[in-house]
N, C-alpha and C positions, 0 to 999 in steps of 0.2 A: 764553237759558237755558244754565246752565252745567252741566255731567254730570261728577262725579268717580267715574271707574271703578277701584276698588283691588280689586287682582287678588291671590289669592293661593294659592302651588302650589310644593313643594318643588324643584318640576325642571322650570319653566318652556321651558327652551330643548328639554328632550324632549316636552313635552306638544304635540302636532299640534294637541289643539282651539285650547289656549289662540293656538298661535301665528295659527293659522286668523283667531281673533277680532281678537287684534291687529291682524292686515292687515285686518279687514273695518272697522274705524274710520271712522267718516263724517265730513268737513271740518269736524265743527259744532265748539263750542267744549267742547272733551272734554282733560279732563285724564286721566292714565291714568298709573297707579301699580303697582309691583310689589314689594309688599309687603318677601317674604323678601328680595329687594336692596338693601334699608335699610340699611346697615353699624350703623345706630345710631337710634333712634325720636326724632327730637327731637319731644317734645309739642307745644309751642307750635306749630310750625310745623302738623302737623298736623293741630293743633282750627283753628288758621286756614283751611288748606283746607277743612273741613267746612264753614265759618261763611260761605266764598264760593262752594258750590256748592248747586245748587239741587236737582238731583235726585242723589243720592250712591248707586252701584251696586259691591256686595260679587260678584265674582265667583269661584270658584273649583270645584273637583272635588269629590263627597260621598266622605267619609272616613268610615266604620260609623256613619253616618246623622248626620255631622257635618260643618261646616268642617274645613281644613288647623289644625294648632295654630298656624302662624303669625299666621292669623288670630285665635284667641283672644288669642294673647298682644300683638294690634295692640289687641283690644279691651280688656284689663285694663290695657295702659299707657295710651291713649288718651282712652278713654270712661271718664273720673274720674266718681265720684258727682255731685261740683259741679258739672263739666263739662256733664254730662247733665241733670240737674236740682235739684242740691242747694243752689245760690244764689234760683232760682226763677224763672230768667230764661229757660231751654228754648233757647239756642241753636241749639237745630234743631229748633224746631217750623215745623210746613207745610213742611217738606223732604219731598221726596220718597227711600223707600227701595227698593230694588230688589235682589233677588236672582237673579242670571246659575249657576247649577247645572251642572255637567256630571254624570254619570254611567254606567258601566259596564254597569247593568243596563237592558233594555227601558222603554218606559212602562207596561205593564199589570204589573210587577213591583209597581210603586207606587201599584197601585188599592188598593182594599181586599179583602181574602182573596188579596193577590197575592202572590208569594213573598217578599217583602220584609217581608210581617207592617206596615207603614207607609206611610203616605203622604208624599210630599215636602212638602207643609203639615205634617204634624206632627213630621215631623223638624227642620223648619226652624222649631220652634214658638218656642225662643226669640229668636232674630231678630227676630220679628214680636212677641214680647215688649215688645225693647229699643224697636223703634220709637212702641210702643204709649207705654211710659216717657216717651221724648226727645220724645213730642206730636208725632209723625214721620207721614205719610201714606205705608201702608205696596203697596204696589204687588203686582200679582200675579206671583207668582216664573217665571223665564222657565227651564225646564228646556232640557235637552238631552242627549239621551238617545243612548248609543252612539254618539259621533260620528264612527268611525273604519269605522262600516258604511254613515253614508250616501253615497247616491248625489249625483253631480255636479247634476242638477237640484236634490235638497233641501239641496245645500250653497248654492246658487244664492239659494235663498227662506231660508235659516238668514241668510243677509249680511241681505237686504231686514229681515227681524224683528231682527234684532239693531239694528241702525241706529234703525228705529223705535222699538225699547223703550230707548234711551238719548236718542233724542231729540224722540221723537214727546208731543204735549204728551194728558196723560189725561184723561178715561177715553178708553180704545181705542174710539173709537165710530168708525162711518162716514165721520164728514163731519173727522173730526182725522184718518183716515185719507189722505181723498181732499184736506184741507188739505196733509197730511206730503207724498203723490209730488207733487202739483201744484208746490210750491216746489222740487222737485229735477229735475223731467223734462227742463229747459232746460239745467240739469248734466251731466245723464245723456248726452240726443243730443250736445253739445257733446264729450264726451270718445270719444263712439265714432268707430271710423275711417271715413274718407270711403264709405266705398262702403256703411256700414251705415246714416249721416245722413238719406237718404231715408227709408230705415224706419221709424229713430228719431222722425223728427219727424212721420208718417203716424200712428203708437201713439199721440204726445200729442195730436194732433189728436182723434181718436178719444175718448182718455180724456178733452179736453174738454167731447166732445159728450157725453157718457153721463152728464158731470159737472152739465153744465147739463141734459138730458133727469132727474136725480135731482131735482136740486131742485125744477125744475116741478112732479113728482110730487109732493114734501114741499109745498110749497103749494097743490097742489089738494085735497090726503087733509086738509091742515088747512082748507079752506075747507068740505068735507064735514063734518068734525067739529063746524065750530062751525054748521051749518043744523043739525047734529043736535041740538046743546045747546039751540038755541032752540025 
């Protein structure tokens, strides 16, 4: 699967989330774009990108309950009527879309009666519009809330989630879960330093066994199920 991540943020090199996100980039096959550093939009090239990337992920900061303008103005050049759907060909249907959010404010800012008066679903309604449009499979949006007040463990699980939601294959269920770390843990102990490899390989061991003790269970609860239907 291919992930094109187009980032977009007026002052990238001062933003700490974004840079944060940058380095947490997982080896997969991840294209990763920064928007405002374009000197110049060539289209073509572009809509090309799009047409070879599978799951396409818009990242950027909420600006008074909107994208950066950079990002508008990527999308009025870019995403032509034809482009989108105006020949009738949808070059981006069954894509996957995705939205990476930073933010300023809390998460309960953003429930309803929160001080924000909105929610990040309906601020981000047009988005979910266009994908709706371009016959897009539109993804649940991956916020990030105050990133400059978390602590070092939830910057720790912010890498793990981020990783997965640009590569992990959807729906976010259990077992794509435990398919996603199972393909990397051999990665994982492999890069830690010698003295932590014992432990490292001790965890995946573990998480094998719990992997295989799950499944047994999904096959006994379905063996219960169907003496039930008869």
């Amino acid at each position: 699967m291919t992930t094109l991540v187009l980032v977009s943020h007026p002052q990238l090199a001062d933003s700490t989330s974004q840079q944060f996100l940058k380095e947490s980039l997982p080896d997969d096959d991840i294209i990763w774009e920064h928007i405002e550093s374009l000197s110049s939009l060539d289209v073509a090239q572009e809509q090309a990108q799009l047409r070879r990337a599978d799951r396409i992920i818009l990242q950027f900061p909420l600006y008074w309950y909107a994208a950066p303008a950079g990002l508008k103005q990527w999308e009025d050049t870019v995403l032509t009527r034809t482009f989108v759907y105006g020949d009738h060909r949808y070059p981006l249907a069954d894509k996957e879309l995705g939205i990476v959010v930073t933010t300023g404010m809390p998460r309960q800012a953003f429930q309803r009666g929160g001080a924000e008066g909105v929610t990040l679903d309906a601020a981000l309604a047009p988005l979910a519009a266009l994908a709706h449009r371009a016959q897009m499979r539109w993804l649940p949006v991956f916020p990030i809330y105050q990133f400059g007040y978390l602590e070092e463990p939830e910057k720790l699980q912010l890498v793990v989630d981020y990783q997965r939601y640009l590569t992990q294959p959807q729906p976010d269920s259990l077992a794509n879960r435990q398919d996603w770390f199972a393909q990397r843990l051999d990665g994982m102990v492999a890069r830690l330093a010698e003295d932590q490899r014992t432990t490292g390989r001790l965890i995946a061991s573990v998480f094998e066994q719990n992997r295989e003790q799950i499944d047994q269970l999904h096959d006994t609860l379905a063996m219960i199920k169907e003496q039930d239907d008869d």
